[in-house]
N, C-alpha and C positions, 0 to 999 in steps of 0.2 A: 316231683322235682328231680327225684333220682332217674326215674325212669327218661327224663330230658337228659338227663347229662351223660346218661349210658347209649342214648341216640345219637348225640352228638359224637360222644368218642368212635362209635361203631360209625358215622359216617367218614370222620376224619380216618380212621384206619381203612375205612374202603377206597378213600383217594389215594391216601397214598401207598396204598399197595398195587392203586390201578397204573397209578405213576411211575414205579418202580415198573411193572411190567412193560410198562412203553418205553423206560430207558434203553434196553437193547431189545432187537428182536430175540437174535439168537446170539451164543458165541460156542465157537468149537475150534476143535483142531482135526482137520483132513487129512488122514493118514496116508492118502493118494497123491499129494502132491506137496508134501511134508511144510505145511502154512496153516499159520494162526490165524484167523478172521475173524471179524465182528461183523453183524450184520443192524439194519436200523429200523424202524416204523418210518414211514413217508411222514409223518407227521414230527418228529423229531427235530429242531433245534436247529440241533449242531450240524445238520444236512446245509445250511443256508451258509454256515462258517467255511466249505469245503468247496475250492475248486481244483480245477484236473487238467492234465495236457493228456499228451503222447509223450512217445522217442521221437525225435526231430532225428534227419541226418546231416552232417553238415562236414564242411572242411575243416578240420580240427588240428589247429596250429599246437604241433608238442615243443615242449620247452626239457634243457638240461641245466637244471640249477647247480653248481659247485665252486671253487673256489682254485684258486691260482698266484702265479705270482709274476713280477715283470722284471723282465731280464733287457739286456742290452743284444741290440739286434747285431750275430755276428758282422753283417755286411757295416758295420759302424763300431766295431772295437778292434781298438790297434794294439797292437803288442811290438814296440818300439825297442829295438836291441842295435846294437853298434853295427855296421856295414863291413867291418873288419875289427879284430882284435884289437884293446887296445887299453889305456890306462885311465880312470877316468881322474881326470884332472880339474874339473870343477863342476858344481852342481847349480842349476838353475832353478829349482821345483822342487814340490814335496807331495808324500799322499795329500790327497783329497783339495789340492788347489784346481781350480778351472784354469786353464789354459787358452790362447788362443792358435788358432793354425797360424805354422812358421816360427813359434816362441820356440829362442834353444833352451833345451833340455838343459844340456851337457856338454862340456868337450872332455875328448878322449883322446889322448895321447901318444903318438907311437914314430921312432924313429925311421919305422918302413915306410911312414906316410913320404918322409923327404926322398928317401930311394925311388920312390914310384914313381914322383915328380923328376926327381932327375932324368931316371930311366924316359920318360917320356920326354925331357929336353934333347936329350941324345938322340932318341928313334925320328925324332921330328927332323930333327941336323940334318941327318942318313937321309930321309922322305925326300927332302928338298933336293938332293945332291943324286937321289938315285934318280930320281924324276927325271930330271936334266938330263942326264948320264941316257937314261933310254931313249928321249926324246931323239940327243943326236947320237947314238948310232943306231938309231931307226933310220933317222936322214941320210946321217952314210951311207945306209945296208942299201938306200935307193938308189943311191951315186954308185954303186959298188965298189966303195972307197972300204968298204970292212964286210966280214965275213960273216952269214945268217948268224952262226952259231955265238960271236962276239955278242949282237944286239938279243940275242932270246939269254943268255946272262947275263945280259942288263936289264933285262925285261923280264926274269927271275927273284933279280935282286930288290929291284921295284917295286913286284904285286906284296915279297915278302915282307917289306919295310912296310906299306902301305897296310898289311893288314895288321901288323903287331901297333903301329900308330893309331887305330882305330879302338884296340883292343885295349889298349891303354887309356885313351879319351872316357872308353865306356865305366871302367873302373875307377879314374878321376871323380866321373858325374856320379856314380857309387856312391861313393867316399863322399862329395858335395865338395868337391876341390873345383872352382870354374877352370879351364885350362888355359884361358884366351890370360887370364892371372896370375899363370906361375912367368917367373924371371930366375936365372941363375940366382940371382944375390935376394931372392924371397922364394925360399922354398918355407911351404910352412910344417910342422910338425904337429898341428891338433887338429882336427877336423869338428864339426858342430852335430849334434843330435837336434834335430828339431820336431815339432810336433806335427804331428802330420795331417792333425785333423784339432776342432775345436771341442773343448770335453773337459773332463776331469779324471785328472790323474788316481787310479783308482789303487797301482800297485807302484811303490816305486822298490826297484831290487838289487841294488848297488849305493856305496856311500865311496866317499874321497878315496883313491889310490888303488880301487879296485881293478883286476883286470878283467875287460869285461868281451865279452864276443858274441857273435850272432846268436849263438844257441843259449844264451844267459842274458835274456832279457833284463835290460834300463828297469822301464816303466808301464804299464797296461793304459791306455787311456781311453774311455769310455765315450763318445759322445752325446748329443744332447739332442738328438734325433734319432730315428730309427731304433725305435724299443720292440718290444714284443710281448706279447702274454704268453706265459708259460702253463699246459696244464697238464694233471696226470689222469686219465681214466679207466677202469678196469672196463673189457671189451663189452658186457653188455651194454654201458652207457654208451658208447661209440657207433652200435648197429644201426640209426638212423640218422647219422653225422658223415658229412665228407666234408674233403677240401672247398673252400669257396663258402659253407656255410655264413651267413651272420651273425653274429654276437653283440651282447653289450656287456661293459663290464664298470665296474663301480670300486672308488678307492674308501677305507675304514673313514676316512678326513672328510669323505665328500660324499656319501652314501645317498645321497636326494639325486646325484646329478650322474646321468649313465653315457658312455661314450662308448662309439658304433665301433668295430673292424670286424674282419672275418680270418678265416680257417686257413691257412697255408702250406701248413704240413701236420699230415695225421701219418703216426706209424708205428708197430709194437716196438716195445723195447726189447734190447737185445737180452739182457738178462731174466727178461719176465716175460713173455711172449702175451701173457694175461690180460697187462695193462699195456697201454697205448701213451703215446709223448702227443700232443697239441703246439701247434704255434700258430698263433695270428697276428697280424702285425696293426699296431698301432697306428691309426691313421690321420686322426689329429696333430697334426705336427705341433701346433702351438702349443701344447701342452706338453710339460716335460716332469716324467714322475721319478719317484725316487728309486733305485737299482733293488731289489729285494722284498717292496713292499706288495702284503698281500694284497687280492683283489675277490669279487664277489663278481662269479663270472654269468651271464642266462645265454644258454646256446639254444640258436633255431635248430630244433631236427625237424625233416622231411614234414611236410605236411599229407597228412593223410584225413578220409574222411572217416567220419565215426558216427554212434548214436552218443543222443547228449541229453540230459536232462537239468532242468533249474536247479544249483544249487538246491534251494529252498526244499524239492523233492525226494533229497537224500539226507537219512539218521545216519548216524554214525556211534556205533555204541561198541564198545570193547576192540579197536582194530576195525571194526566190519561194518560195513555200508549194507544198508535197507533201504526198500522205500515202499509203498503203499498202494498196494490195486486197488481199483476198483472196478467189481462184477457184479453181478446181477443184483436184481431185487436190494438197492443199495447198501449190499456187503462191501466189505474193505477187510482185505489178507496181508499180512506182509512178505514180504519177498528179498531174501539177499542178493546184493548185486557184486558184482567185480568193477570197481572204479575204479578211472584213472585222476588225475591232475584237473583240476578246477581253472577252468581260465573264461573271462571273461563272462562271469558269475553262473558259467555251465561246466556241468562235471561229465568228463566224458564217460562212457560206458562200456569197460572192455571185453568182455562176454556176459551173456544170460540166454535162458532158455529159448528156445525158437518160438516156444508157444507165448509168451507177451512178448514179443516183438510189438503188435500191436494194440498191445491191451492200454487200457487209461489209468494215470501216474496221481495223487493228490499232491498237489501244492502245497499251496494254503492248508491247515489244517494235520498235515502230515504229522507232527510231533504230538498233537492231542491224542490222534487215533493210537500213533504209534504208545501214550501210555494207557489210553483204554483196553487194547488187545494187551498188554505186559499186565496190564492189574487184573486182569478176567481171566487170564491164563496161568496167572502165579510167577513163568517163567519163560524167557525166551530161548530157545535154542540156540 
């Protein structure tokens, strides 16, 4: 009875030490080519769990993920200031009201307004009377009833009247004074600020009794089209970006939903020569977002082609990408890679050795092997 029981045990310890001997072939580390390997028996398992590709090569669309912000596009923010000095005698607006184009602002007050007008009542008088005045001694100078020299002083006095009258009209439409509207006994003395476009009043920089002038800006008003995305990049981001590029960009309120424009001006900044300024303009007109708010910007760069492998084919362990040969007599080594950016569930491949360029990659099974070769080795490099 003992001598049965010490058979049995002795045959159970010869399976499974025969078993244990078929779970790997070999396993070592290759001094020559600085890689951990496991090697298997044809009979083994885990050989049926394990499939393989290559490197594909392919056109490999890069992407520039970062963040931004939208500003007002300058060809649509006005900076509204008085046409001449002046008082401001009442207010019509406040920050942050919308406006529409044509709403006045202001009037602003100034007793040079009625000079101007005058002055142009009187120049117009003179227009009419020189006019006349040339006409006939033109006509005389034909008759030779008067001397060249009379009619080219009247023909002096004329073009001068006629141009100071025009110079005056111009300065009226200025001012927003109509001309065809002044009368001696309606001279007016305020003039209107209006708005010049439709938006919101973003600054407003004068209150009652102020005296205000061209170079001291009323109000800012922003419109409610023509935005822009604003971005900032240090120059290695920018190497495979130019003008005209495409983007999408997405608001913190709306992050499911992305809307298209592209690249319009790319250029260092003056103070940083490092980092680069982005604008691209907003092209959905319907949509109107808020002045300052940030954005989650993805820029197309250039399309170039690359080697790619399936996600699934690439470890990722401490910072660093691996993935899994397979060579001969079915061994499996591991190998560090240089990856890039994962897009569309392939990671592309930005150097490795010349010699697997063609060698066979495991799929399936990669993360098994990869802690079979970690537990047989102790330690990965």
């Amino acid at each position: 009875m003992v001598t049965e029981k010490i058979n049995i045990l002795l045959i159970l310890m010869l399976f499974l030490c025969n078993s244990c001997s078929h779970r790997y072939k070999e396993k070592k580390f290759n001094t020559d080519n600085n890689r951990y390997s496991i090697c298997f028996d044809d009979k083994q398992e885990i050989l049926k769990e394990i499939t393989t590709t290559t490197l594909t090569k392919q056109l490999f669309q890069d992407y520039i993920e970062c963040s931004g912000t939208i500003k007002p596009s300058l060809k649509n923010q006005f900076v509204v200031s008085a046409p001449v000095q002046g008082f401001v005698k009442d207010l019509f607006t406040y920050t942050g009201e919308y406006v529409e184009k044509g709403k006045t602002l202001a009037l602003i007050e100034n007793s040079e307004y009625i000079s101007i007008q005058e002055n142009y009542l009187v120049t117009k008088s003179q227009y009419e009377y020189f006019k006349e005045d040339f006409k006939r001694q033109g006509e005389l100078s034909l008759e030779n009833a008067t001397s060249l020299k009379v009619m080219q002083s009247a023909q002096n006095e004329f073009r001068k009247t006629e141009a100071k009258l025009y110079s005056l009209k111009k300065t009226l439409d200025i001012i927003g004074i109509n001309c065809d509207s002044i009368r001696p006994d309606h001279l007016r003395s305020t003039i209107e600020i209006k708005a010049p476009i439709s938006g919101k009043v973003n600054m407003l920089n004068t209150k009652l009794g102020i005296f205000c002038s061209s170079e001291n800006p009323i109000c800012e008003i922003t419109g409610t089209t023509g935005q822009v995305i604003y971005l900032k990049l240090n120059k290695s981001q920018v190497i495979n970006i130019n003008t005209n590029r495409p983007m999408e960009f997405s608001i913190s309120t709306k992050p499911e939903k992305f809307f298209k424009t592209k690249i319009f001006s790319l250029f260092p900044m003056k103070d940083d020569p490092d980092n680069f300024e982005i604008y691209a303009d907003i092209q959905n007109d319907s949509e109107c977002f808020n002045t300052g708010i940030p954005v989650n910007v993805k820029i197309s760069a250039i399309i170039d082609s690359a080697y790619v492998l399936p996600n699934e084919a690439i470890i990722s362990v401490n910072n660093k990408s691996y993935g899994i040969l397979k060579t001969e007599n079915n061994c499996f080594s591991l190998e560090e890679l240089n990856t890039g950016k994962s897009i569309d569930k392939k990671t592309r491949i930005i150097s490795m050795p010349d010699n697997i360029r063609n060698t066979v990659f495991v799929v399936n099974g990669s993360q098994m092997l990869y802690q079979k070769i970690k537990i047989s080795n102790k330690e990965i490099r």
